[in-house]
N, C-alpha and C positions, 0 to 999 in steps of 0.2 A: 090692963087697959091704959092705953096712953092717956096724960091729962087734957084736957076739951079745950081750955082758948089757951093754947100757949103759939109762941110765934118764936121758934128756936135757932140755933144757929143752922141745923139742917131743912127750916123752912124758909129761908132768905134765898134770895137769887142775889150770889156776888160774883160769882165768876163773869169776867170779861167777855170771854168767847160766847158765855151761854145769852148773856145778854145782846153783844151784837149780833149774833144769828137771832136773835129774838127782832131787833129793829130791823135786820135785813128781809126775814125770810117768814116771818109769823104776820096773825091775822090783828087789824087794829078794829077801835071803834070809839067813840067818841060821846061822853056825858056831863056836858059842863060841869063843873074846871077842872072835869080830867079828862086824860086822854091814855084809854088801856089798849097795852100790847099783850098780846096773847099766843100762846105757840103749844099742843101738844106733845109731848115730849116720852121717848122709852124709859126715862128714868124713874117711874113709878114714883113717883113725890108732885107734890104741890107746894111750886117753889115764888115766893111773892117779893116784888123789890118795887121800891120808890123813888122819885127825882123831882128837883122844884127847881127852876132854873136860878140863877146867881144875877140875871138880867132883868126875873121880875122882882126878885127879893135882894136889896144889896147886901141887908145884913143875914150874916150867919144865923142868928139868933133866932129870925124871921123863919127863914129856911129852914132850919132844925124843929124847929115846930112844927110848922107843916108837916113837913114827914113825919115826926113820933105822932102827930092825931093820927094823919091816915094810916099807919101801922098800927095804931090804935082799933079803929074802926075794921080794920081788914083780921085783925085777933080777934075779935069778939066775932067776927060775922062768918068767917072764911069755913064754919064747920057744917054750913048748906050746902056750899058747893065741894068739898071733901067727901061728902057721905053718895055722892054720885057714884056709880059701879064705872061707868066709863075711865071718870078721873083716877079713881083710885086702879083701875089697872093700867093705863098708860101716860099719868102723872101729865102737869101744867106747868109753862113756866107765865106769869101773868106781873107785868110792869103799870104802875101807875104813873103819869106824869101830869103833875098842879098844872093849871092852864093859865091859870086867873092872877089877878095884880092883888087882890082882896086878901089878908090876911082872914081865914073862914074857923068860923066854929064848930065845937066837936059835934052838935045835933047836927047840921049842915052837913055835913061831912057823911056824919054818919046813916041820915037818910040814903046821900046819894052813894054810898059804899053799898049799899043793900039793894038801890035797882041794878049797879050793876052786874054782883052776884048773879042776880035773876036772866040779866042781859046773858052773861057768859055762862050760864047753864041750859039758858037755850042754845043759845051756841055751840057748843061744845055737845050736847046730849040729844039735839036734836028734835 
């Protein structure tokens, strides 16, 4: 049995191609201060990537944070929408992008990681 909240090099979305087809051609939606892109995919995985603009946060430091909470929050929560029969036969690629100027905390965050969950399981499972 694989181990339950890990977030591994084979669960990242880095490939360039997968994620522009992701911005060009996949489904979006919108939960302040994020903004997810979503795409079902034949690759049988559930594959999860993050962005914080350089426009809203100048400093790196800022920025990097952001991203390790919400990668944070997407490990711990991400095994609701894993355990779907849908997901798990024709795999997800799903992109977060921070919206907000606000440096946010991990409870904050962490709520809102959890309706989306919910958001992209209806979605997705119908």
């Amino acid at each position: 049995m694989a181990k339950q909240f890990t977030l591994g090099k084979r669960e990242r979305l880095k490939s360039r191609k997968a994620i522009d087809q992701l911005f060009r051609e996949g489904q979006r939606f919108s939960h302040s201060p994020i903004r997810v892109f979503y795409q079902e995919t034949k690759t049988g995985r559930l594959q999860f990537g993050v962005a914080v603009s350089s426009k809203l946060f100048k400093k790196a430091v800022d920025r990097n944070r952001v991203k390790r909470v919400l990668r944070e929050t997407w490990r711990l929560q991400k095994n609701e929408l894993e355990q779907q029969p849908r997901v798990k036969e024709t795999g997800l690629h799903i992109f977060f992008v921070y919206t907000d100027r606000e440096l946010p905390d991990f409870n904050t965050l962490y709520s809102i990681t959890g309706i989306i969950i919910q958001k992209l399981n209806k979605r997705v499972n119908g």
